[in-house]
N, C-alpha and C positions, 0 to 999 in steps of 0.2 A: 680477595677484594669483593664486597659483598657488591650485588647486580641493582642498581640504581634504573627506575621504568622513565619513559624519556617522559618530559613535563606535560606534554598536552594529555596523556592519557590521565594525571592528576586531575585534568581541566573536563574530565568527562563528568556529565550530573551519574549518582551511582545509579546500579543495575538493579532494581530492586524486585524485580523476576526471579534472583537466585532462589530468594530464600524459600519462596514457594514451591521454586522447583524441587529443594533441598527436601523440603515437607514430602514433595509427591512421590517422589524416587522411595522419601524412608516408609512411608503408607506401602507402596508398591511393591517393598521390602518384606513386608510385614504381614505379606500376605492380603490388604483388604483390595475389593472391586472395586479400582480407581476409575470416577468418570471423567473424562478429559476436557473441558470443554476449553483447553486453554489456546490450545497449538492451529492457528490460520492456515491450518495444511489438509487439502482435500481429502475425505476419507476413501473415495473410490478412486477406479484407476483410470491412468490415461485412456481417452478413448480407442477401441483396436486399430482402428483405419490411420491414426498418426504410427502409432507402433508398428503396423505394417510398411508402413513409409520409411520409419527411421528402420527398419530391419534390412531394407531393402537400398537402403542408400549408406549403411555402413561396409557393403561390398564393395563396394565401387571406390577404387583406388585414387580416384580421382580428387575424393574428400579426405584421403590419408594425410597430406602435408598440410603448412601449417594455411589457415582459412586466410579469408581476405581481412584486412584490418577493419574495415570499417562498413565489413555486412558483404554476403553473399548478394551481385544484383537482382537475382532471381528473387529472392526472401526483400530485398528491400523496395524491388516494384512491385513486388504483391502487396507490402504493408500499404504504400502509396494506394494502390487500387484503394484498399479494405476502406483507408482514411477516405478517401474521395465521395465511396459507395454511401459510409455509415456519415458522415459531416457536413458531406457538401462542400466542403474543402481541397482543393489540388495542392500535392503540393511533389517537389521536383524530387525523385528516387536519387539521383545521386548526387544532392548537393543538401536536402532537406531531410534528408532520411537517414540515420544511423543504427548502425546490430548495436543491442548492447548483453551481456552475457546475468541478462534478468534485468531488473528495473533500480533493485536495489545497488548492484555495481553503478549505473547511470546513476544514482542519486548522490555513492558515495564520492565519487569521483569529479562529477559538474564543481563543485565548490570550488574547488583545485584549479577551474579554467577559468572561472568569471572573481571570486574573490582574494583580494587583495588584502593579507595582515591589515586588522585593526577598522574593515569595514561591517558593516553592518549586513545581516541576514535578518527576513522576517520570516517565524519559525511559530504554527501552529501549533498549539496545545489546548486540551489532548492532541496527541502526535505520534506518526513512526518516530523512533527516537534516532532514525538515520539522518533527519535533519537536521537538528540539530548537532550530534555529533560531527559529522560531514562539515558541517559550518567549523566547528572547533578544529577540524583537525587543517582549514585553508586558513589557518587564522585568522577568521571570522570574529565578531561580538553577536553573535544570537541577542534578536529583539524577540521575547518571547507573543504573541498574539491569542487571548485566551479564547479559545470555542465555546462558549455558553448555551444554552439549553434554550434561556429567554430570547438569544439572536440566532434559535434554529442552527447553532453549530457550524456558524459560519464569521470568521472575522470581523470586527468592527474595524473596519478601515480608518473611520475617520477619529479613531481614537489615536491612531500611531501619530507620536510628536512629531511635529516638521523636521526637528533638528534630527530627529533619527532617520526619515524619510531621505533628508538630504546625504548620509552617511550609506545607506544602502545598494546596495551592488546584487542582491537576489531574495527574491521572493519566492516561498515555499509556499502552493497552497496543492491540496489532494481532495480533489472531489469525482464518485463517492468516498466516502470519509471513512477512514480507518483510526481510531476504535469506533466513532458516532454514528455508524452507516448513514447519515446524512449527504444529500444532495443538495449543490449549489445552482441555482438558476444562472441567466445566460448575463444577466443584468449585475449579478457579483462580479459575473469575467471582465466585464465591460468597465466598469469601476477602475480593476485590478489593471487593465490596459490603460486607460487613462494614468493612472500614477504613477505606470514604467515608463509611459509618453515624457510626464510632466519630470519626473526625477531621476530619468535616466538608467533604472533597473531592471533588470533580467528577471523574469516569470520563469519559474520551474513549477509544471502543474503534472502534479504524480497520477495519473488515469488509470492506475493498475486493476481499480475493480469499476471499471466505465461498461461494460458488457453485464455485469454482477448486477443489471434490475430487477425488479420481483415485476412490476406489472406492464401490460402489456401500453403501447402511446406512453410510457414513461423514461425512454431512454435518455441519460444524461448527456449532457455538454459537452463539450473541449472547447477550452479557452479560444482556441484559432478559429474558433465562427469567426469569433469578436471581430470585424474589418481591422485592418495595421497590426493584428494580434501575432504575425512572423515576423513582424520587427522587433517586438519585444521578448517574444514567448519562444519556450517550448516544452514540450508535452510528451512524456514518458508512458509506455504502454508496453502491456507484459500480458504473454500467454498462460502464464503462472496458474491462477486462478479458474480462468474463462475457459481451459480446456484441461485443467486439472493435471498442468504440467510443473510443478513448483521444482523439483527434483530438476527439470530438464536446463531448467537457468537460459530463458531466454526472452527478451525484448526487444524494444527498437521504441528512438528516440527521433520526433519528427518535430518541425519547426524553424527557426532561424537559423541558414547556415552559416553564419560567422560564430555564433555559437556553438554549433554540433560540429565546426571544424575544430574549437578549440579543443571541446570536451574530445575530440576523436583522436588530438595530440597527446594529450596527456593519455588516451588510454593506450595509444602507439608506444608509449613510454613504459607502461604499467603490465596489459595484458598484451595477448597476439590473437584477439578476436573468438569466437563461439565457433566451436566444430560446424564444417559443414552440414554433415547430416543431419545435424539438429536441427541447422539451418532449413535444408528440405523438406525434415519433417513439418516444420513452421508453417512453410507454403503452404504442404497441405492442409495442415488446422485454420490457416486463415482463409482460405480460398472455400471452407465447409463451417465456416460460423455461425451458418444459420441454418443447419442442418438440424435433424430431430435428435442427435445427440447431444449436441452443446442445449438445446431447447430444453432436453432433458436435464441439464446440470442446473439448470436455476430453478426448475419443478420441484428437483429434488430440495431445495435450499429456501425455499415460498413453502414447501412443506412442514418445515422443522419449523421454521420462523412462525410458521401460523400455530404453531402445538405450544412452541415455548413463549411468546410475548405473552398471548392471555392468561399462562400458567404461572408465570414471576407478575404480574399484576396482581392475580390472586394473592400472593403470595406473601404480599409484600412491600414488593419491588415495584417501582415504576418506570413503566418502556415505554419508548413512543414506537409504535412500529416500525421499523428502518426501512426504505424505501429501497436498500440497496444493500448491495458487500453481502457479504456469509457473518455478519458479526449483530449480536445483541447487544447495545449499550445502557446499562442497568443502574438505576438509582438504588443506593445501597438502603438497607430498610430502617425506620426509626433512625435516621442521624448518623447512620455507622460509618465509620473511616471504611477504606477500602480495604486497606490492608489486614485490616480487625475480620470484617464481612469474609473475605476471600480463604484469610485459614480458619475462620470457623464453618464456611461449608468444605474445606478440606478433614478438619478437624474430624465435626461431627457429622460429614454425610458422604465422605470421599468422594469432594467433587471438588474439582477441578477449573476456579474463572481466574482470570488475571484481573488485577487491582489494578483502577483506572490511573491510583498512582504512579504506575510505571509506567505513564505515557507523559507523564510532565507533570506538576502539581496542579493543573485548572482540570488534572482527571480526578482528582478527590470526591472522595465521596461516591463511584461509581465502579462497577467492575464489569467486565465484556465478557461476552457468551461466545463461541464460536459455532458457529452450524454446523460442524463436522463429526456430529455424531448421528447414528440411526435413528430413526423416530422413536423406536423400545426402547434407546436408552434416555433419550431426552425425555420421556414419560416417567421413565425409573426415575431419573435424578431430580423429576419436580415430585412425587412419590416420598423421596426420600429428604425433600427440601419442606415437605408440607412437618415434618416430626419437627422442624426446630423451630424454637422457640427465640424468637429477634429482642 
């Protein structure tokens, strides 16, 4: 009996990342010097002082069984502190604050607690494509909302039809913006709370690269300044990026707890919570956030950024500088689909961006840089970007 895939995975938009991957592997194969600039994964390592923590807390017998379901207190009244210190914000460690095992498990997962078959989701594009997905798989209708370049990459609220407004149950927004490295002012959040006021809907605002600023007086938002923004909202945050822990799978989800009770049901059902030591190690990367090493991680990432925007400018290409994230969001040159753009610098210059395609179709025409490579090589690959001919 041949094996039939269950129906919502039909309902997924396709993955159009393979094919490029397909490309890079057979280059890679082939022997030539692939530049990567595809993969959102830090190129240095964790910094030593969490490694030492976590070395030091996987002895300890204490963290051998299985962790607390819903966050070590230790890890979730430090994230509390952190929020308080960085926001201005209080908010209550064990009814507001949730572990989640990285940001992307909380993203996949929420859908499952607040929507209901056949409601509506509003779903940014360009987009992580977890939201969407995530929406599909609670049997959501994804309301697609397109990020545009003329509205600074940020939603036109008042384009969503009433009648879909009234249908929806969760709102997806992520500022800084992943692929756009755009930031949202405090007056978008505000907006965004008023409509979950007026319509009744749940705010999920993705903060995973909220630490990820290039300058200094520039630090971005969270929705929960917004006054009544814990009645509507909440706000995912992840060490992922900020302390160059992706590997380590670790977050926390703060905001409304009628909601971070639901999502923490469902994940009592699903998972059995993040290793402690991870946990521990967590403390101590948040409790040292603003130390000269994490200072150091966004030096190193304002560096690449300042080598590579003026050089795909030259180039071609048109960047607005990104004010945030480790990602360059890139106008493709002369007219070019992304996907055309993308394997012809795989083709002819073995380099490696992601087609802004495959973050939802309003990424057309655009393809993302990631800062994860050395400044020698981001040098090479605009070098070897200046031979083609657009």
């Amino acid at each position: 009996m041949p094996f039939k895939k269950a129906s919502r995975l039909e309902a997924l938009p396709p993955y159009l990342f393979i094919e490029i991957d397909h490309k890079k592997r057979a280059a890679i194969a082939a022997g030539r010097d692939v530049i990567d600039f595809g993969v959102g994964d830090p190129d240095r390592p964790t910094p030593k002082f969490i490694i030492d923590r976590m070395a030091e807390a996987i002895y300890d017998p204490a963290n051998h069984p299985y962790p607390h379901d819903a966050g070590a207190p230790e890890f979730k009244s430090t994230a509390a502190d952190w929020f308080a210190r960085r926001f201005g914000v209080k908010v209550d460690p064990d009814r507001e604050v949730l572990t989640l095992i990285g940001t992307k498990e909380g993203l996949g997962h929420l859908p499952l607690a607040v929507v209901n078959p056949g409601d509506r989701t509003l779903v940014p594009q360009p987009g992580y494509p977890v939201y969407q997905s995530a929406s599909i798989f609670a049997g959501g209708r994804p309301h697609i909302m397109p990020l545009t370049e003329e509205n600074r990459f940020v939603p036109d609220l008042d384009a969503i039809p009433e009648g879909i407004l009234k249908e929806t149950s969760l709102l997806f927004v992520n500022y800084p913006n992943n692929p756009t490295g755009a930031v949202a002012d405090l007056a978008f959040y505000e907006r965004c709370v008023a409509l979950a006021r007026e319509y009744d809907f749940v705010i999920c605002s993705d903060a995973a690269y909220c630490e990820m600023s290039f300058e200094d007086g520039d630090r971005p938002h969270s929705v929960l300044e917004v006054p009544g923004a814990g009645e509507v909202a909440v706000e995912l945050h992840s060490l992922s990026k900020t302390f160059n822990m992706t590997g380590w799978r670790l977050g926390f989800a703060v905001g409304n707890p009628e909601v971070l009770a639901a999502l923490a049901k469902i994940k009592g059902n699903m998972d059995s919570g993040q290793f402690n030591a991870i946990q521990q190690a967590g403390v101590t990367a948040l409790r040292n956030i603003d130390g000269p090493e994490i200072a150091g991680i966004r030096d190193l990432y304002r560096q690449r950024r300042d080598l590579l925007v003026p050089g795909l400018n030259r180039l071609g290409f048109e960047v607005r500088t990104p004010r945030a994230t480790f990602y360059v969001w890139a106008r493709c040159p002369n007219g070019l689909d992304s996907m055309t753009c993308a394997a012809r610098m795989l083709d002819e210059a073995a380099i490696v961006a992601v087609p802004g395609v495959g973050f939802g179709a309003a990424g057309e025409g655009y393809v993302r840089f990631a800062l994860t490579i050395e400044a020698e090589r981001v040098a090479e690959a605009l070098d070897r970007l200046a031979g083609l001919q657009w």
